[in-house]
VOGU-3710 file (C-alpha; in Angstrom, 3 decimals, decimal comma):
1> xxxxxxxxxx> -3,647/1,985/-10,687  -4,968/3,830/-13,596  -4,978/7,410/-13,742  -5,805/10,152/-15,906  -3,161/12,297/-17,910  -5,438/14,571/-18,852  -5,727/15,958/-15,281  -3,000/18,087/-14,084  -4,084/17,647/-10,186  -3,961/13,907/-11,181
11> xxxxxxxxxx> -0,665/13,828/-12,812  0,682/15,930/-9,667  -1,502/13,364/-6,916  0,358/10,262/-8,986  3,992/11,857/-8,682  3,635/12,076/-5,001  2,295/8,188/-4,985  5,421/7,634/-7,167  7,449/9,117/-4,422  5,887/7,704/-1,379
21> xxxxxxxxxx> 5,831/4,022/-3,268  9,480/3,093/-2,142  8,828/-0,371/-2,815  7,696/0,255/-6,272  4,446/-1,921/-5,527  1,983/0,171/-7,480  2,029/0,478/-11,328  0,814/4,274/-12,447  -1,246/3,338/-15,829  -2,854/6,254/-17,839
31> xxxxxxxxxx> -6,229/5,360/-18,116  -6,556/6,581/-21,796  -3,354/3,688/-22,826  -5,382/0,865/-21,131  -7,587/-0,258/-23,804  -3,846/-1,009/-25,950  -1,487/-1,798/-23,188  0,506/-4,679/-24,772  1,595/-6,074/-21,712  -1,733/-6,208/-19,732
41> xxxxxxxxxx> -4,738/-7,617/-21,903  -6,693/-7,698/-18,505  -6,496/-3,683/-18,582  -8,146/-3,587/-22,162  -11,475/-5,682/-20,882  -11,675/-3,279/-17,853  -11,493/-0,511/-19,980  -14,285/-2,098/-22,461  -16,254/-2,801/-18,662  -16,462/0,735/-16,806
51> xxxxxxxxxx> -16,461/4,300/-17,409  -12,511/4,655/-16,415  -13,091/8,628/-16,177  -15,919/8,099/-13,826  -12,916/7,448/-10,410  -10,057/6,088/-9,835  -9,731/2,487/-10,371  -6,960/0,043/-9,050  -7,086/-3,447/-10,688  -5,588/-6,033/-7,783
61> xxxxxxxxxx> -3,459/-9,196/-8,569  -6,005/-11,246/-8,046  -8,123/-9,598/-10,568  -11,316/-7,800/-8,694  -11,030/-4,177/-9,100  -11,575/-1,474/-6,243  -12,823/2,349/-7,300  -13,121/5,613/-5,290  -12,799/5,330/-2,489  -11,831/1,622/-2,030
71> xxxxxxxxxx> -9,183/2,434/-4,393  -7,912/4,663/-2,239  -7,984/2,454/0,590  -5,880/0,017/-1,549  -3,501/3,000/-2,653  -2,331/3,817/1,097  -2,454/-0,449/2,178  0,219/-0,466/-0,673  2,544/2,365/0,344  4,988/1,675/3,380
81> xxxxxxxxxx> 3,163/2,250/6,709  -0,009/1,508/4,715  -0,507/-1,766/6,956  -0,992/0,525/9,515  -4,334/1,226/8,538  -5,727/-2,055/7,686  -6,886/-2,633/11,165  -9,252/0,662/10,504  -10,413/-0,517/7,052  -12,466/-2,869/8,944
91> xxxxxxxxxx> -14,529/-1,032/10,649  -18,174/-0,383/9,518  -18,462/2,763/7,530  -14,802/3,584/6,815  -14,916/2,745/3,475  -17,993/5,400/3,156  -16,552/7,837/4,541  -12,756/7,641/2,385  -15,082/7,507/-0,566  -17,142/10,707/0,684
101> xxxxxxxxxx> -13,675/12,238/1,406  -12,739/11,474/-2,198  -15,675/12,535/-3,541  -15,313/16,092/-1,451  -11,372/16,392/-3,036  -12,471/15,318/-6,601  -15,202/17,574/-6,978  -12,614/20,505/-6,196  -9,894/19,072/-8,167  -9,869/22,210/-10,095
111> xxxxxxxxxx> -9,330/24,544/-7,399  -6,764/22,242/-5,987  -5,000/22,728/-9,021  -5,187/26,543/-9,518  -3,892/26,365/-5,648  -0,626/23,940/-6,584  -0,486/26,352/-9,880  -0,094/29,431/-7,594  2,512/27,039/-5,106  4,911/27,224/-8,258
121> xxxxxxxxxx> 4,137/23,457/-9,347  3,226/22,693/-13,315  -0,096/23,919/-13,430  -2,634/21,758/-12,929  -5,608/21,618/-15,222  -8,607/18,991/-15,664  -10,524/18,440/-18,475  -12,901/16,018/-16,869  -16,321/15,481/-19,449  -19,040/16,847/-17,434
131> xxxxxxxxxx> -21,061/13,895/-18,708  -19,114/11,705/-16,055  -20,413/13,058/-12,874  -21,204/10,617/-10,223  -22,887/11,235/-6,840  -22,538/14,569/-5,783  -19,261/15,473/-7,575  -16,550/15,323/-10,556  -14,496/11,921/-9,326  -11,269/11,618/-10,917
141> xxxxxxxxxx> -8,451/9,212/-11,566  -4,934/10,225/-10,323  -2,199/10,543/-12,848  1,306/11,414/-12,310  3,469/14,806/-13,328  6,288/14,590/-15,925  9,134/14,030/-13,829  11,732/16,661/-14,012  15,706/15,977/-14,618  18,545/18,395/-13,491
151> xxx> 18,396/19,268/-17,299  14,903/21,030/-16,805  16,221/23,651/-14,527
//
């Protein structure tokens, strides 16, 4: 899954993915290390390919990549429970409608923030280029918070 470190509502949206993904069966990327990440070349041509700002993406094993809404759908399939849902995936229109959902949450992902700010969390901020709206809203990638030790308190 790559994300965006740029966004604090991201960052905090990937730390709770992080902490739901037991199984460790999703790897958090930031989208802005892609293009150089030495270990996955196939991240590099995706970044060359799409506008990684634009949504969240999710590049599967098998090499197709999901974003938006999709993404998400492929998010909660891999988190424990997440088969659960599969059977709902197929009907006509979900997809749509997760992807007008995500839509709805991106294109507030600033308020979001200011409200986790005000909840005591880091505070979230997004610098999002206004150049990449899509649709009707800001989409946005999900990135993870800097994980905090017993050190930090």
């Amino acid at each position: 899954m790559l994300y965006d470190e740029d966004c604090g509502f991201c960052r905090w949206s990937a730390a709770q993915l992080r902490a739901l993904d037991r199984r460790r069966r999703l790897e958090l990327v930031p989208l802005q290390h892609a293009a150089a990440h030495p270990a996955r070349p196939e991240l590099a041509a995706l970044a060359g390919a799409r506008d990684l700002r634009a949504q969240i993406h999710v590049l599967r094993h098998d090499g197709s990549v999901r974003a938006g809404g999709g993404a998400m759908l492929e998010i909660l399939d891999a988190l424990p429970g997440g088969w659960l849902l599969r059977p709902w995936q197929l009907l006509p229109g979900v997809e749509a409608i997760v992807d007008a959902g995500y839509r709805w949450v991106a294109a507030r992902r600033d308020t979001f923030g200011r409200l986790l700010a005000g909840s005591g969390a880091e505070r979230p901020t997004c610098t999002l280029d206004r150049a990449a709206k899509i649709g009707r809203g800001r989409q946005a990638t999900i990135e993870p918070a800097p994980r905090h030790t017993a050190e930090d308190s």
